[in-house]
C-alpha distance (Angstrom), angle and dihedral (degrees) to the residues before:
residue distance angle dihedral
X1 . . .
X2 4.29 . .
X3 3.27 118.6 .
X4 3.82 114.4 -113.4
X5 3.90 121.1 -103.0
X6 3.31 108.3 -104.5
X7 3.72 116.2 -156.9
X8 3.72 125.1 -146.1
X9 4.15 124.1 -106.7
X10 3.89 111.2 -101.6
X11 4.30 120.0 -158.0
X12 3.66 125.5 172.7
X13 3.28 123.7 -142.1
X14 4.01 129.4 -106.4
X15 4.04 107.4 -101.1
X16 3.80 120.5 -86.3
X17 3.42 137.1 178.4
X18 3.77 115.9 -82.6
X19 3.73 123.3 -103.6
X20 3.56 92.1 -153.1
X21 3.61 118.7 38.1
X22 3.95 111.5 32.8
X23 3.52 106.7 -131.6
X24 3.09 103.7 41.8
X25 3.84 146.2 84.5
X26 3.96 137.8 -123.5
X27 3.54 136.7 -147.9
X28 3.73 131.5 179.8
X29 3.84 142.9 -161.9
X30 3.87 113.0 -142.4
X31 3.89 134.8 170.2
X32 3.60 125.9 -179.4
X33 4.05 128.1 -94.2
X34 3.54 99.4 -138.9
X35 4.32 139.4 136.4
X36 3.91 127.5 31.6
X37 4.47 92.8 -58.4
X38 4.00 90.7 55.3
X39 3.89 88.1 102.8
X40 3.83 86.5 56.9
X41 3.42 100.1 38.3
X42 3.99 80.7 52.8
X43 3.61 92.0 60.7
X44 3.28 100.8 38.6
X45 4.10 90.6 52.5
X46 4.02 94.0 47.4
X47 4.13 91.2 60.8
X48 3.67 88.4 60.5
X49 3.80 94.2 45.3
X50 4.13 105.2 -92.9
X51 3.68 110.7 139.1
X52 4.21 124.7 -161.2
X53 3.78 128.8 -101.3
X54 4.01 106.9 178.2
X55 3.45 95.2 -66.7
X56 3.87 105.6 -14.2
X57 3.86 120.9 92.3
X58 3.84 106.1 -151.5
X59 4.04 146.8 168.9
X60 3.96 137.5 177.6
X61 3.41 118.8 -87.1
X62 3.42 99.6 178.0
X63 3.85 130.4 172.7
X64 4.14 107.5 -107.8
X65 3.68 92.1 -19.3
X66 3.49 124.7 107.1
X67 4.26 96.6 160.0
X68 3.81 97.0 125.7
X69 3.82 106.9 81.3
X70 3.93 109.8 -177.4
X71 4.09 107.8 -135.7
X72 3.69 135.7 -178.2
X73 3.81 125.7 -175.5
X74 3.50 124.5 -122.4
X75 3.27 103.1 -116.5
X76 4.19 104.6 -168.7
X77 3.74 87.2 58.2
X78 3.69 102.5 39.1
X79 4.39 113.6 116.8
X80 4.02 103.9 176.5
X81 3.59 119.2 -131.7
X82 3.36 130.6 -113.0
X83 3.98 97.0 -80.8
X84 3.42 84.3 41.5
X85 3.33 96.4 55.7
X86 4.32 86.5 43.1
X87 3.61 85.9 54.7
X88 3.91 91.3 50.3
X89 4.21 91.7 54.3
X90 3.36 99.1 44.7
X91 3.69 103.7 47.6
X92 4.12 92.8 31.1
X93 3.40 89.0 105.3
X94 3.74 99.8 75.7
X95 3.66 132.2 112.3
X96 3.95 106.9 -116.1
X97 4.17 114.8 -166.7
X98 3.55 124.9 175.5
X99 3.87 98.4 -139.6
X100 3.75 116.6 -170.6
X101 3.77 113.5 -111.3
X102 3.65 102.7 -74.3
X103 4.06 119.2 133.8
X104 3.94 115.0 -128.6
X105 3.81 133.1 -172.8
X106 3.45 92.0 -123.4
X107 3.89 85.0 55.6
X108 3.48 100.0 52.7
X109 3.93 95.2 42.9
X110 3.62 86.4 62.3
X111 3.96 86.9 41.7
X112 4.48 87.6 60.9
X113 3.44 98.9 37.4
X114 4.20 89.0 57.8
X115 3.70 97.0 44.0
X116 3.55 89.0 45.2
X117 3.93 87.4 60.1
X118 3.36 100.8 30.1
X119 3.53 116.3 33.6
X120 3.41 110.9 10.5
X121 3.84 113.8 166.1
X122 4.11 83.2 31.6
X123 3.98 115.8 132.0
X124 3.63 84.7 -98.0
X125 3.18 107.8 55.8
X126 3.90 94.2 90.2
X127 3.37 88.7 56.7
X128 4.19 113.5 136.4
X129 4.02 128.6 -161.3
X130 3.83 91.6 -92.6
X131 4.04 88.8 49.7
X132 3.29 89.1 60.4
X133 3.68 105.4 43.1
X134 3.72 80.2 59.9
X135 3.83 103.9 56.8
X136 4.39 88.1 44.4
X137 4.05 94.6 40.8
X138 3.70 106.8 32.1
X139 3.88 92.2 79.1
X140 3.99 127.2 135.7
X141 3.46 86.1 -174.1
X142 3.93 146.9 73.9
X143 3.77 98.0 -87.4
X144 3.74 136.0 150.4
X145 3.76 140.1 -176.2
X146 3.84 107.3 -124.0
X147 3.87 110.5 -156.7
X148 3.58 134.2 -156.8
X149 3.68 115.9 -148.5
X150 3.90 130.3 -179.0
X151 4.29 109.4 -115.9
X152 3.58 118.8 -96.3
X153 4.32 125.4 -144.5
X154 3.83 85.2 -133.5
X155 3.77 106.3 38.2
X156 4.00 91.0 -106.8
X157 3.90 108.3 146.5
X158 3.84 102.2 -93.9
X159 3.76 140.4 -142.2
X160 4.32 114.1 -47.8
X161 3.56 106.6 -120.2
X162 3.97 103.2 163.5
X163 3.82 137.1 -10.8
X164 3.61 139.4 -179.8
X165 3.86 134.1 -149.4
X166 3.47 108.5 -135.6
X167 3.87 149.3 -175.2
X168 3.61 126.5 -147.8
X169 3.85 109.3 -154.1
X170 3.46 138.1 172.7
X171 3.62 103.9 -78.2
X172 3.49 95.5 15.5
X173 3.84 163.8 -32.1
X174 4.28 128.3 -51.9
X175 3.17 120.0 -160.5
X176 3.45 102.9 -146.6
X177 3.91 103.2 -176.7
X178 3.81 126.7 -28.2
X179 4.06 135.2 -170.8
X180 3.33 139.4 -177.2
X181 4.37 139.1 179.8
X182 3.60 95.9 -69.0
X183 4.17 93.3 -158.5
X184 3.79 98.3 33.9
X185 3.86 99.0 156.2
X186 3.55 105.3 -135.0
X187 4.06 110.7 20.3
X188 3.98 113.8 69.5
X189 3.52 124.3 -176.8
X190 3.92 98.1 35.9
X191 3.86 95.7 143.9
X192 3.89 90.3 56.5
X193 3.52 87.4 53.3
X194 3.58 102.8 52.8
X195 3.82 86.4 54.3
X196 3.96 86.3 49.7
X197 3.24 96.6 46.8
X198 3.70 95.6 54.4
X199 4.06 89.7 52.0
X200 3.69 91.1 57.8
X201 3.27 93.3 44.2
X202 3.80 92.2 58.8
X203 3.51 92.2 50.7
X204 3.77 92.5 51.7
X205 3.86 84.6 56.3
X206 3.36 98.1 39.6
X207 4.11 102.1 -112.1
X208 3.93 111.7 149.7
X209 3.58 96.8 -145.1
X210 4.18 148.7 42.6
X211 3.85 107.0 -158.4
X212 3.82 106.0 -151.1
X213 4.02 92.4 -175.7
X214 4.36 116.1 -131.5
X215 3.73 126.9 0.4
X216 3.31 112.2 -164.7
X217 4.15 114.1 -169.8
X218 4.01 94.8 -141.9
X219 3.11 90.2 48.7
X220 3.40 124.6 108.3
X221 3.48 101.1 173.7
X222 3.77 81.9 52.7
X223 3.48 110.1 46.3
X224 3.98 97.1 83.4
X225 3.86 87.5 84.1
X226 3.51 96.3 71.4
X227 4.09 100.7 57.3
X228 3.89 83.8 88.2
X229 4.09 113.1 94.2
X230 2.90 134.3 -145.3
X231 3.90 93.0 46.7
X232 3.69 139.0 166.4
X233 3.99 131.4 -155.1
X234 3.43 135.9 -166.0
X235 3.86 128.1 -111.9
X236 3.63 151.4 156.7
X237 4.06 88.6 -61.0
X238 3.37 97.6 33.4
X239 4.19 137.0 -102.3
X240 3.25 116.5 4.6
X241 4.12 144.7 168.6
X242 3.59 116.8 -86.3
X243 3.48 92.9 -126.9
X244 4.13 108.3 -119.3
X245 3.42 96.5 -131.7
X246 3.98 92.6 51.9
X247 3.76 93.1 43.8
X248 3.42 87.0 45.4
X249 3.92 98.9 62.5
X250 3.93 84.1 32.3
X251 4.21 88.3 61.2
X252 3.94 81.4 44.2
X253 3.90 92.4 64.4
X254 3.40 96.8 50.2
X255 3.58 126.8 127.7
X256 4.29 127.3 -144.4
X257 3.72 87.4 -78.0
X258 3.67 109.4 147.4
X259 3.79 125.7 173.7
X260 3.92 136.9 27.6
X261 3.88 122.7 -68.0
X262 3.77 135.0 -134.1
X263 3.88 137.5 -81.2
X264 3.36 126.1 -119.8
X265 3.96 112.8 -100.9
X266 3.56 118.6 -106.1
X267 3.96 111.6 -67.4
X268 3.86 124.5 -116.9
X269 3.68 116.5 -120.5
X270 4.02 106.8 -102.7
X271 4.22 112.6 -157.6
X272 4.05 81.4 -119.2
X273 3.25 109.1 105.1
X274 3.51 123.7 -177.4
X275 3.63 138.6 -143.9
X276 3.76 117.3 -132.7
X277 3.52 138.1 128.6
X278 4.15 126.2 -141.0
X279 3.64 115.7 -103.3
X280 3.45 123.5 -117.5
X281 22.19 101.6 -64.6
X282 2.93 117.3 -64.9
X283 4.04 95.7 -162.6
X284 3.48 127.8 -147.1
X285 4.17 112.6 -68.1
């Protein structure tokens, strides 16, 4: 006889206020990563727009809002730009290691001194050594921490100027959160290049897509994500093409944002749960 399916627990979250768009207020749905399918259930979550907090798979639910749009790049088709391919020289130098998901000092220095330039009353920003071991180590999932490190004459590992914790999945790679040396002197656009770094990398390997988590037009501490063409987003029926025209004007109204934002901490369990069902590695660089 097979064993029936069973389907994980959702809960939503009590409303807060919105780290986006002042004003207004968030909600998410959330279910735990847990047992020997969480790498599946993973997967299967981030094609319908979940995204990973340690071990909690979540997504807005929000009350007439539907602002976050989850996107991923497609990688095998992506050609960078011409800043893009600036970006590419001058930081092409670096050392990149895919590090298994370990916290370091080192890591979480870097970690302080970005938020501290970038987003300093963020959620994060309170964030201790501990609170960060947590978000890297508690992982039911094939992650790594891919680190960026300056070149060294004698081959010695060389000064951390950006990493990313990331997922490899199925059909591709999530970012989950990345950070970089927000003043280095001399090498300028190093969140952009973490972010196209990782899309070549999947099409060295062979992954379709780069999952860059929400967009959220209104943004602007969002609207970095959608510099990367050709892209797809998630709707009512499902992925679809960013249209180049629309992403077009969209790149148009950007700000000077440069760099990749932050990741909602983990989400406390609400008594609300929620009945749903699910719908039908990255290796060392």
């Amino acid at each position: 006889m097979t064993a029936p399916v069973r389907f994980p627990r959702f809960f939503v979250t009590s409303p807060a206020a919105c780290p986006y768009l002042p004003g207004r207020q968030e909600r998410k749905v959330f279910t735990e990563l847990k047992g020997p399918g969480a790498e599946e259930l993973n997967d299967a979550l981030s094609r319908i727009g979940f995204r990973r907090s340690q071990t909690v798979a979540y997504r807005p639910s929000c009350v007439d809002c539907t602002a976050c749009v989850s996107v991923r790049v497609v990688a095998g088709a992506f050609r960078p730009s011409a800043t893009q391919r600036r970006d590419l020289r001058r930081n092409g130098d670096l050392v990149v290691t895919a590090c298994k998901p370990w916290s370091t000092a080192e890591q979480f220095d870097l970690l302080r001194r970005y938020l501290a330039a970038r987003h300093p009353g963020g959620g994060m920003a309170t964030m201790d050594e501990m609170d960060f071991a947590d978000m890297v180590e508690h992982t039911s999932v094939k992650s790594y921490v891919i680190e960026y490190r300056e070149p060294t004459a004698d081959g010695s590992p060389g000064k951390l100027v950006g990493a990313c914790l990331t997922d490899q999945q199925g059909d591709g790679l999530s970012m989950v959160y990345s950070f970089y040396d927000p003043h280095h002197e001399t090498r300028g656009g190093l969140g952009n290049f973490i972010i196209l770094d990782h899309i070549l990398h999947a099409q060295r390997i062979g992954l379709p897509y780069v999952y860059l988590g929400y967009w959220v037009e209104g943004s602007a501490r969002m609207q970095y994500k959608i510099r990367y063409r050709p892209m797809e987003r998630l709707g009512r029926d499902g992925w679809c093409a960013f249209e180049p025209e629309a992403q077009a004007q969209a790149i148009d109204r950007l700000g000077q944002t440069d760099g990749a934002d932050g990741l909602p901490t983990k989400p406390e369990l609400s008594a609300q749960p929620v009945s749903a069902s699910v719908a039908q590695g990255f290796p060392p660089l």
